[in-house]
N, C-alpha and C positions, 0 to 999 in steps of 0.2 A: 528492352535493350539496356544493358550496362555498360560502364564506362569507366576505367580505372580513376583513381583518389588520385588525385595530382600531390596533395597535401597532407599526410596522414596523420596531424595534426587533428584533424577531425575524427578520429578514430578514437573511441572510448576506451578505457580500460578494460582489460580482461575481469570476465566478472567470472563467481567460483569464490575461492579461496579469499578472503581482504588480505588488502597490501597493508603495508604499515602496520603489522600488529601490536608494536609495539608504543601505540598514539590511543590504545585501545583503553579506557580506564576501565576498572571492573565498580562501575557504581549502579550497576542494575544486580549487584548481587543480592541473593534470596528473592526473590520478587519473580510474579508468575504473568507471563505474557501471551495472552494468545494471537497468532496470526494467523488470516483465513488465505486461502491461495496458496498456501504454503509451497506446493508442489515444485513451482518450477518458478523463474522469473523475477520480478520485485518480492514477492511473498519468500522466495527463496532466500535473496540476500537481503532483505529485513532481518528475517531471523537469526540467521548468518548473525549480524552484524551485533542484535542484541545480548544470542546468548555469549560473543562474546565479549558482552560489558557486564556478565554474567547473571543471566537473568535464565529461568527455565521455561521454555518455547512450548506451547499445546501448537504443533503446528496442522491445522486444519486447512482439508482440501475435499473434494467430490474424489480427484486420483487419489494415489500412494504419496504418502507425500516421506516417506522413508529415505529415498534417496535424498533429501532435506536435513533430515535427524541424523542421519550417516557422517553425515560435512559437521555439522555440529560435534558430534561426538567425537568423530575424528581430531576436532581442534579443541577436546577437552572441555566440550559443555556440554550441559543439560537439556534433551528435547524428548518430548512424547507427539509421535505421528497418530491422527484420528481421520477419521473419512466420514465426510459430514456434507451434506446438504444444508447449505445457509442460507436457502430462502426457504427451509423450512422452518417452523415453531419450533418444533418438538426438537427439532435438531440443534437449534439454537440453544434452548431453554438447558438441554442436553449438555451441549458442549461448558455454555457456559459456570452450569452447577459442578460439572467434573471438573473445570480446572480451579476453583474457588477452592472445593476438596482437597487438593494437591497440598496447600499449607495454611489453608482454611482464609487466605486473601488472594482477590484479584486483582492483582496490579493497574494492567493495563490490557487493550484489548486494538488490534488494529485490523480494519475492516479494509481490508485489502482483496479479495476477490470480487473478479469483474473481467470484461468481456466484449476488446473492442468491435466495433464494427456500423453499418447499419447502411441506410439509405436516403433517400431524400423523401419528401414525404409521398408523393403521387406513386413511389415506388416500393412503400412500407405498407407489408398485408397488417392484420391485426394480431398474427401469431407472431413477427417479429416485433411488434412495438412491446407486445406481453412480454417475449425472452428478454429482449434487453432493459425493461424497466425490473423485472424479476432477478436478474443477476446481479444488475447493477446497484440497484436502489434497495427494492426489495431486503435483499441479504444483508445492506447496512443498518435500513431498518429494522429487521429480528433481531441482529446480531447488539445492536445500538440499547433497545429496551432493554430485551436482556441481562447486556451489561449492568445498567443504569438501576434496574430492579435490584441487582447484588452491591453492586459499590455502596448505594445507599445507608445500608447495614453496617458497612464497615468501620473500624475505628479513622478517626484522622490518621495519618501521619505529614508533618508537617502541613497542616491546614488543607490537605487535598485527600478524596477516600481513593478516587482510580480517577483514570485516564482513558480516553479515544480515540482514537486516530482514524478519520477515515480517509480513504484513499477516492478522490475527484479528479478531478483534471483541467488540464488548459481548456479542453473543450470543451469542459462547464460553462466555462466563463466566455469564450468567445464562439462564433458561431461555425461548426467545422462542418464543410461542405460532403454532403451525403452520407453523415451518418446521425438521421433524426433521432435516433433510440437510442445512441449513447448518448450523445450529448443531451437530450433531456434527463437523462437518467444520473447524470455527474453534476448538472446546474443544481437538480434535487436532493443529491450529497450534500452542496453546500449549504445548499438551505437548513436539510437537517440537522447538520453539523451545529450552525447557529441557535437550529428552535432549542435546539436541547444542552446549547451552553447556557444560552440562557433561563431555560425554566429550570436548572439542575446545579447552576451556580452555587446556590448557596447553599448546596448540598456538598458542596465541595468536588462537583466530579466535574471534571478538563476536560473540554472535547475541542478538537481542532482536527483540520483537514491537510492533506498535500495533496498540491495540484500538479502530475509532473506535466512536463513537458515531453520532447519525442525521447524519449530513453529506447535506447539498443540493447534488448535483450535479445536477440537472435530466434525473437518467433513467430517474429512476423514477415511477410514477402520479402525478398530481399536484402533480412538483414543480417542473416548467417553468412551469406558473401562478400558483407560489409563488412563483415568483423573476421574473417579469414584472409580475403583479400585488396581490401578498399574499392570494391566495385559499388560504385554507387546511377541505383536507378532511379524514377522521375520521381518519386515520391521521396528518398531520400535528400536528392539535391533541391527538394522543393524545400525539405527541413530543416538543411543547411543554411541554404538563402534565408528564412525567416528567421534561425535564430539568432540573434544577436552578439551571441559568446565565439567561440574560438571553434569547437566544437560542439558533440550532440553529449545528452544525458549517457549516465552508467548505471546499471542497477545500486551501484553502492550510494551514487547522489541520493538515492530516495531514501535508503538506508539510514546515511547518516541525516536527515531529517527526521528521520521515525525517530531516531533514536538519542533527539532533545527532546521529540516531543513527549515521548515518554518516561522522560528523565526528572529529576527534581528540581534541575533547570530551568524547568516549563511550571510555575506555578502561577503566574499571572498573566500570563498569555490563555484566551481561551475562546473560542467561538472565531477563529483565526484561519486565514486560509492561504498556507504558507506555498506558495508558487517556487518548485524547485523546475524552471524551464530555461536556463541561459538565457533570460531577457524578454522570452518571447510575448509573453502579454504587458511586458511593459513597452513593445516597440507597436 
């Protein structure tokens, strides 16, 4: 059952195209980014958003992730679409030598594919606790060594060789009711995130996490009639009530977090688990 928005206020921004392009600095110019997820969603307007601070997008997905590179190119930047499985080695090891090739550095690398869902535990077979630790965790881990194997090589520039972003969540951090195989699979993002800022520090590689909050991409139950018409269902107004901000997340909030974190802004921040949620795990 849904229930019209009294207040549209709570209605996120149309995501797609960024608003404000002209707030856009282009200081990710030359510099090669890979994002995994690319296809549709956050992964979508990550990329969006980086190539245009002009940075060149490997944008990686299992889909097409072409209708991604289209949007980019369209607004004048640089992206190449790949179809890859990131919980696999070989795919990993793959992806990552190809885009180091591109201009012989890898910039940065954000580990954004993932896959929510799940169960409570009395209700979790052993083939779902597999899939979501596999999509979730998994593919940060290949995609994280990987990285960290190439960065290591590289010259400094400004005291840092590359960067990683992985993508966790509120409900890493706090305990979300009936979905046991994300949520362990996102607490374990931050984990990683830390182990490997810190054994990798004085290698000069960055690694930090974002943990969103309920961001409205329009792909899950309910939220393409939220963003069409303000109809909001139980799950939604459960989101509302909990957050603490005005509104819900936008695909661009995660965006413009990506897109300090991979910035040269981000040099002493690292093993950091930046919560883009309106409040939510601070209430």
């Amino acid at each position: 059952m849904h229930r019209r928005a009294r207040d549209r206020r709570h209605l996120p921004r149309d995501s797609g195209r960024l608003s404000h392009r002209e707030r856009i600095v282009n200081d990710l110019a030359g510099r090669t980014i890979v994002v995994t997820g690319a296809a549709a969603g956050l992964g979508r307007a990550i990329s969006v958003r980086l190539a245009a601070s002009g940075a060149h997008i490997v944008a990686v997905d299992l889909r097409s992730s072409e209708a991604t590179v289209d949007l980019i190119v369209a607004g004048g930047g640089s992206a190449l679409a790949v179809r890859a499985d990131v919980t696999a080695t070989d795919d990993a090891e793959r992806i990552i030598g190809d885009a180091q090739a591109i201009t012989g550095r890898l910039d940065a690398v954000v580990n954004n594919a993932g896959r929510y869902g799940g169960s409570a535990i009395l209700d979790t077979t052993d083939e779902e606790w597999d899939d979501y630790l596999d999509v979730n965790l998994r593919s940060t881990f290949v995609m994280t060594r990987a990285s960290v194997r190439r960065m290591i090589e590289q010259d400094e520039r400004d005291g840092v060789r590359g960067r990683v972003v992985n993508m966790a969540s509120q409900l890493g951090i706090t305990g979300p009711p009936a979905a046991l195989g994300y949520g362990v699979a996102k607490a374990g993002v931050i984990q990683l995130t830390r182990q490997v800022a810190v054994d990798y520090g004085r290698h000069g590689i960055v690694v930090n996490a974002i943990a969103p909050g309920r961001i409205i991409t329009g792909d899950h139950p309910g939220e393409r009639e939220y963003l069409e018409s303000g109809a909001i269902d139980a799950a939604t107004e459960f989101s509302l009530a909990r957050t603490p901000f005005s509104r819900l997340g936008a695909p661009e909030d995660i965006a413009g977090a990506a897109a300090f974190l991979v910035s040269d802004d981000c040099r002493f921040v690292s093993g950091a688990v930046l919560a883009v949620d309106g409040g939510w795990t601070a209430y």
